[in-house]
N, C-alpha and C positions, 0 to 999 in steps of 0.2 A: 318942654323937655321933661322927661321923668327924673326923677331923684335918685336912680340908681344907671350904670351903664349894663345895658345888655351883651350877652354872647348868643351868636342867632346861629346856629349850623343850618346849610340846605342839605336838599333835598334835589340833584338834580334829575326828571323823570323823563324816559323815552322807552317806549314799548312797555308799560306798566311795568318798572325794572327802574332800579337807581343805578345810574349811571358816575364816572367818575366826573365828570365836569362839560362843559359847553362844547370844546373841542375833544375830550375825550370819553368816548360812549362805551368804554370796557364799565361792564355789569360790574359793579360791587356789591347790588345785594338783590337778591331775587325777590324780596316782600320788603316794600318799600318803607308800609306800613309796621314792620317790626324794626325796619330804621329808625323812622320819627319816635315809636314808642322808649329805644334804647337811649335815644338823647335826651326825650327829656325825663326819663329814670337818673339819669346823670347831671342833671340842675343847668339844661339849655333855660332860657329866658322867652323864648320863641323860635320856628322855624320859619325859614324860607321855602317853599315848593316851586324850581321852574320847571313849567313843561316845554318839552322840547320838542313833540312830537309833529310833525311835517303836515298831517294832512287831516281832515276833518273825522276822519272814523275813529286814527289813534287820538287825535285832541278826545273826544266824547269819552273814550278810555279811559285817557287817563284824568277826567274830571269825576270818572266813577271812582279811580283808584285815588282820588284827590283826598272823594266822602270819606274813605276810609282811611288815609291819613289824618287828617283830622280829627276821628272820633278816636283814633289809637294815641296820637300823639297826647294831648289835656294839656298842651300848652296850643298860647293863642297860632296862628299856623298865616305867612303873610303867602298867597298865592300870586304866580308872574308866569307871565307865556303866552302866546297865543289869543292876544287881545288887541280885535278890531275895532270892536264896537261895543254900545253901553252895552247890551247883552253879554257880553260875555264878563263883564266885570261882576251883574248879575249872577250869572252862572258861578262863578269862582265864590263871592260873598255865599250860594246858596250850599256851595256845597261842603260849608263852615269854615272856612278863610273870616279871621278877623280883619284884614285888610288887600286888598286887589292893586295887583303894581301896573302900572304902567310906561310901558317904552317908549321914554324920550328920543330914543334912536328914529322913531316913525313921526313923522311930520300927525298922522290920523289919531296918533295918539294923544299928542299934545290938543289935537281940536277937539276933541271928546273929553278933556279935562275939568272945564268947568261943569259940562251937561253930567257926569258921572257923579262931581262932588256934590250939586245940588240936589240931584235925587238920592246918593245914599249916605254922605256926609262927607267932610274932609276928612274926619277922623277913622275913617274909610279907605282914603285912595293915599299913597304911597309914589313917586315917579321913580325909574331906575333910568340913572345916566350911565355912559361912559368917557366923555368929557366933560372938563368942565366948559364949553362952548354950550352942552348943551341945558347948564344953568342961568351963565350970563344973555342970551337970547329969550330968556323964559323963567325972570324973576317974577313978576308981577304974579302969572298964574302961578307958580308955585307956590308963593307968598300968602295968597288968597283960595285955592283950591286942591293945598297938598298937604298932607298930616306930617311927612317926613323923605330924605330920597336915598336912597340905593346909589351909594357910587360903587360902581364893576370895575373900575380902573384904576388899581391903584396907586398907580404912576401922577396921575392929578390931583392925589389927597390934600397937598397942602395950597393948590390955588383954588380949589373946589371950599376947603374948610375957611379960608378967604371971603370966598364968593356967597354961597349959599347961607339965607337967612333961616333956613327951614333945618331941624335936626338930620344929623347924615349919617346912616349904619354903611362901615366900609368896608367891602369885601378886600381881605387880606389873603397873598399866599402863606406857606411857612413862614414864619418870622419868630424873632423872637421875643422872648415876657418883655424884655426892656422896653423893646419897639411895641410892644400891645400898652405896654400899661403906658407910653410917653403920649400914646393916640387919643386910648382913652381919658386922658388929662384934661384934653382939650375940650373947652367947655360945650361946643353945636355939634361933636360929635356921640352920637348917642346908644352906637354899639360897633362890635366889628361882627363880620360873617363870612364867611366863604372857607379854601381851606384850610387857612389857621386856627378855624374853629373845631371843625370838622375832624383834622387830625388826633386833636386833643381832646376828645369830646369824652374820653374817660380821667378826665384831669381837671374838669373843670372846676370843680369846688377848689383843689388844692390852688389852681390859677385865680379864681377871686378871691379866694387869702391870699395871693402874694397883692393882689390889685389893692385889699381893703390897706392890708398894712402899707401900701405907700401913699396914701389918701384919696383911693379913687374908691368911688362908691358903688357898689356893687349887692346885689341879692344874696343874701348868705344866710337866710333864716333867723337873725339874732334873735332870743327869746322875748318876749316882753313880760314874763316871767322868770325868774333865775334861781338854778337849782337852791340857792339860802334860803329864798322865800318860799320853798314847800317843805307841810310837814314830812316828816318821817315816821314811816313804822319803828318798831323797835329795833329793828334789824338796819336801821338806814336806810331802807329804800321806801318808794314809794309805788301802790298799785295802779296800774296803767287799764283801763278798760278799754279793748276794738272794739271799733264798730266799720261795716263796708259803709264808702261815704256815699253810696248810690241808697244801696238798699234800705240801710240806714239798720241790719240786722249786725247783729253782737255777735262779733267773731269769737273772742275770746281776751283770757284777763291774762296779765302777767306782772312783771316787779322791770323798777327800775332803778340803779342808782346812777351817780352822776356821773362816770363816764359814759352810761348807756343813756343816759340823757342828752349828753352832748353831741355824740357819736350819731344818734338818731338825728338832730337839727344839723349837723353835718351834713352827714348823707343821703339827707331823704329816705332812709330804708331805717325801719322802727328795729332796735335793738335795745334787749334786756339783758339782766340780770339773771342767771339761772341757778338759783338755789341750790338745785341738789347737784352744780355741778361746781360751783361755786365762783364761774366767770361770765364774763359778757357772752352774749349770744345773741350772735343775728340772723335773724328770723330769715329762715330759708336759704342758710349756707353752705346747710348739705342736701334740702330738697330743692330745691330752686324755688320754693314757693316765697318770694320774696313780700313784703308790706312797703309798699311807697305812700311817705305821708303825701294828706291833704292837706288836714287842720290838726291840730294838736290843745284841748285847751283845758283849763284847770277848773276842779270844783270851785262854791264857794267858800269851804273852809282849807280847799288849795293843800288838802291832803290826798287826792285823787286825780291821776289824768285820766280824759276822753281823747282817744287818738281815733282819728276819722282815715282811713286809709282806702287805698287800691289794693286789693289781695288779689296775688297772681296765683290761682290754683285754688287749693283747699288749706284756711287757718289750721285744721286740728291735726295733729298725727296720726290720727286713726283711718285720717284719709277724707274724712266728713266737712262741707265746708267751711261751718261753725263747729267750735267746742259745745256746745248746748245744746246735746241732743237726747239726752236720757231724763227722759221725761218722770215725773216723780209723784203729780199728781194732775186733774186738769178737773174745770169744772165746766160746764156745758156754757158755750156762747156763743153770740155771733162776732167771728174773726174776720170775716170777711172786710177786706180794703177794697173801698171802691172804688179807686184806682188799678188795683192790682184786676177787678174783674175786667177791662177794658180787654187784659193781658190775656186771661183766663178763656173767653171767650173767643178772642182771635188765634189762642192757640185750640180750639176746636176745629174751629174752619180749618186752619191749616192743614188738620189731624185729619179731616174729611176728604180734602184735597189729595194727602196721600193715599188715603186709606176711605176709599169711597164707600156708603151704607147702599144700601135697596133702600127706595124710598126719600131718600134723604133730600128734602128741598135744597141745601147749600149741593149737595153734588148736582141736583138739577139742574141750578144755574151754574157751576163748572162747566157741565156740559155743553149747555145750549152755547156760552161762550161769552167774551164782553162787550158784545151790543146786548144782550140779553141784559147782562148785570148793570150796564150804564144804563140802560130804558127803565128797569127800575128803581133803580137809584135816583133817577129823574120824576120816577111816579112821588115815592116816597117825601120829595124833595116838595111836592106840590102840596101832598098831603098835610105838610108842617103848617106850609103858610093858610091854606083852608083849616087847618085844626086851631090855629092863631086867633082865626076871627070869631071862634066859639068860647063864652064864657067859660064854659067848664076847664081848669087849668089841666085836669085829666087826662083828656084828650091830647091834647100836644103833648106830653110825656109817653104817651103808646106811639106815636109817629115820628119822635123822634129816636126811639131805641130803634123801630122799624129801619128808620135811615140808616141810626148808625152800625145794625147788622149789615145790610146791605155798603155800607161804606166799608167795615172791615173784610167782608166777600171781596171787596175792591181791591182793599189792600194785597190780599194773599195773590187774588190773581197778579200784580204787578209787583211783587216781593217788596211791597213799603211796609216795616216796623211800626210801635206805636212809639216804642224809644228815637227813631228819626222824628217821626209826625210831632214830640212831645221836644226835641231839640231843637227844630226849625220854630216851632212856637218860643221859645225860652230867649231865640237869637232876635227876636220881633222883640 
């Protein structure tokens, strides 16, 4: 069990469109993907995605609109739907699902339960009931090859929380705080989800302060620093330095004092002090360019924060995406990230693909097409391991840049980023 109870809103999906629920398929939002993104701006714990979709073309759909839920949302994402076989639990874990559910309702389900958890962990596979029949017939496997289960019925919650040895996230309709926070009490239950979440899904911080204040435990950011323990300027605040938590590039600086301190572990959304105005101000109120923290942490003399964020838009008001742009002096060097050329590079080819040269060997091989590009990707590929058995360490580093143009040529033909390529490695 974890040490705190989660709030999980889904996600139901049919015709790449969020739908309002299982039996009711009125559209709620036309980009699915800016739904996940809004809950968990709003301090969800995890989402649920089920696909709903009937037939094998919209299933493949909506596992591409899955990818992209997933990389929108930055909370872990539990995928359910449309799972026959271990491929397809694959399928779901690959297209960044921290966990793949499985319907206990299907007799095929439950037999592919062991073979699923063996190959990609328990800590992996998840079951979803809707009675409790279908926990008491299928204690042992759950017991032994299931991370936690999905009750969908909430009419059986208390001979389910009875029954079941494994933690239970339970799908609730409206109800109310009394009835949440009496659920969450209960010790093998380990969040609710469905649309008691969902309705309230701009309420949630206020909802896990009513939960913390009646001793249920819940994610609320508490500091492990506290506004007494930092210094202060003269002024009583203290200076906050951005930075994007990807790029890892310095937004910009500004002041905080301790309501703009609290306010920001509140609400996820970084809010200062504004001097020349002389109140709180949160970032992106009236441009919508909002700061959703990541990490927030203190120098060692704990006179300065580094606040690690998601910036939505451009940091600076001048429109720029950092404040740091007027340059003041520079000395000649090599900047180069070599990293960043991986980037650099594949947006050439890209650039060649729209924008073809005369001559140009990458548009050559556009042309000729991707048997052309896979044969030599295969040549290149031979080349490594012949360059391998040559002493000279030389040689294998000219053949394998070789490959990896010819690999990034790949990518553009088949629209694969190096940001996915570098995500599916990070989830290994």
């Amino acid at each position: 069990m974890n040490n705190y109870k989660k709030f999980i809103p889904c996600i139901y999906l049919l015709n790449e469109k969020a739908v309002a629920g299982f039996k009711n398929t009125s559209v709620i939002s036309e980009n699915p993907a800016e739904l996940a993104r809004f809950y968990a701006e709003n301090n969800a714990d995890e989402l649920i995605v089920f696909d709903l979709s009937t037939d094998d073309a919209s299933h493949e759909a909506s596992l591409d609109m899955l990818k992209i839920i997933c990389k929108e949302a930055q909370i872990p994402v539990i995928g359910a739907g449309n799972v026959r076989r271990m491929e397809d639990i694959k399928k779901l874990l690959y297209a960044g699902c921290m966990k793949a559910a499985l319907n206990y309702s299907k007799e095929s389900n439950i037999a592919i339960t062991e073979e699923v958890s063996l190959k990609f962990g328990k800590d992996k596979i998840v079951a979803c009931v809707m009675d409790d029949s279908d926990i008491t017939g299928n204690e042992a496997v759950l017991e032994e090859f299931v991370h936690s289960v999905i009750l969908l019925n909430e009419r059986t919650i208390k001979q389910a929380v009875s029954l079941s040895r494994r933690p239970l996230i339970v799908s609730l309709p409206e109800v109310s705080l009394d009835k949440i926070i009496e659920l969450l009490s209960c010790e093998n239950i380990e969040g609710i989800t469905g649309p008691a979440v969902n309705a309230n899904a701009r309420e949630l911080m206020d909802i896990k302060d009513l939960c913390a204040g009646n001793g249920v435990a819940v994610r609320t950011f508490e500091p492990d620093v506290k506004w007494e323990e930092l210094k202060k300027n003269s002024d009583g605040l203290v200076p906050v330095i951005v930075q994007d938590y990807k790029t890892r590039e310095v937004l910009m600086m500004a002041y905080m004092n301790e309501e703009a301190y609290l306010s920001t572990l509140k609400s996820g959304r970084m809010t200062y002090y504004s001097r020349s105005r002389a109140r709180q101000w949160l970032k992106g109120e009236t441009s919508g360019h909002f700061q959703h923290v990541k990490e927030m942490t203190a120098d060692c003399d704990k006179d300065t924060i580094l606040a690690k964020v998601s910036q939505i838009g451009a940091a600076c008001h001048t429109g720029n995406y950092s404040c740091f742009f007027n340059e003041i002096m520079k000395k000649e060097y090599d900047e180069s990230n070599p990293l960043m050329v991986f980037e650099s590079v594949l947006n050439v080819i890209k650039d060649r693909k729209v924008h073809p040269r005369e001559g140009s060997y990458t548009n050559y091989l556009f042309d000729k097409g991707i048997d052309k590009i896979l044969k030599k990707l295969g040549e290149e590929a031979t080349e490594i391991v012949i360059a391998a058995k040559n002493p000279n360490a030389n040689e294998i580093k000219y053949e394998i840049a070789d490959f990896l143009y010819h690999m990034m040529v790949l990518m553009v033909e088949k629209g694969v980023t190096w940001e996915e390529i570098t995500e599916e490695l990070d989830k290994r």
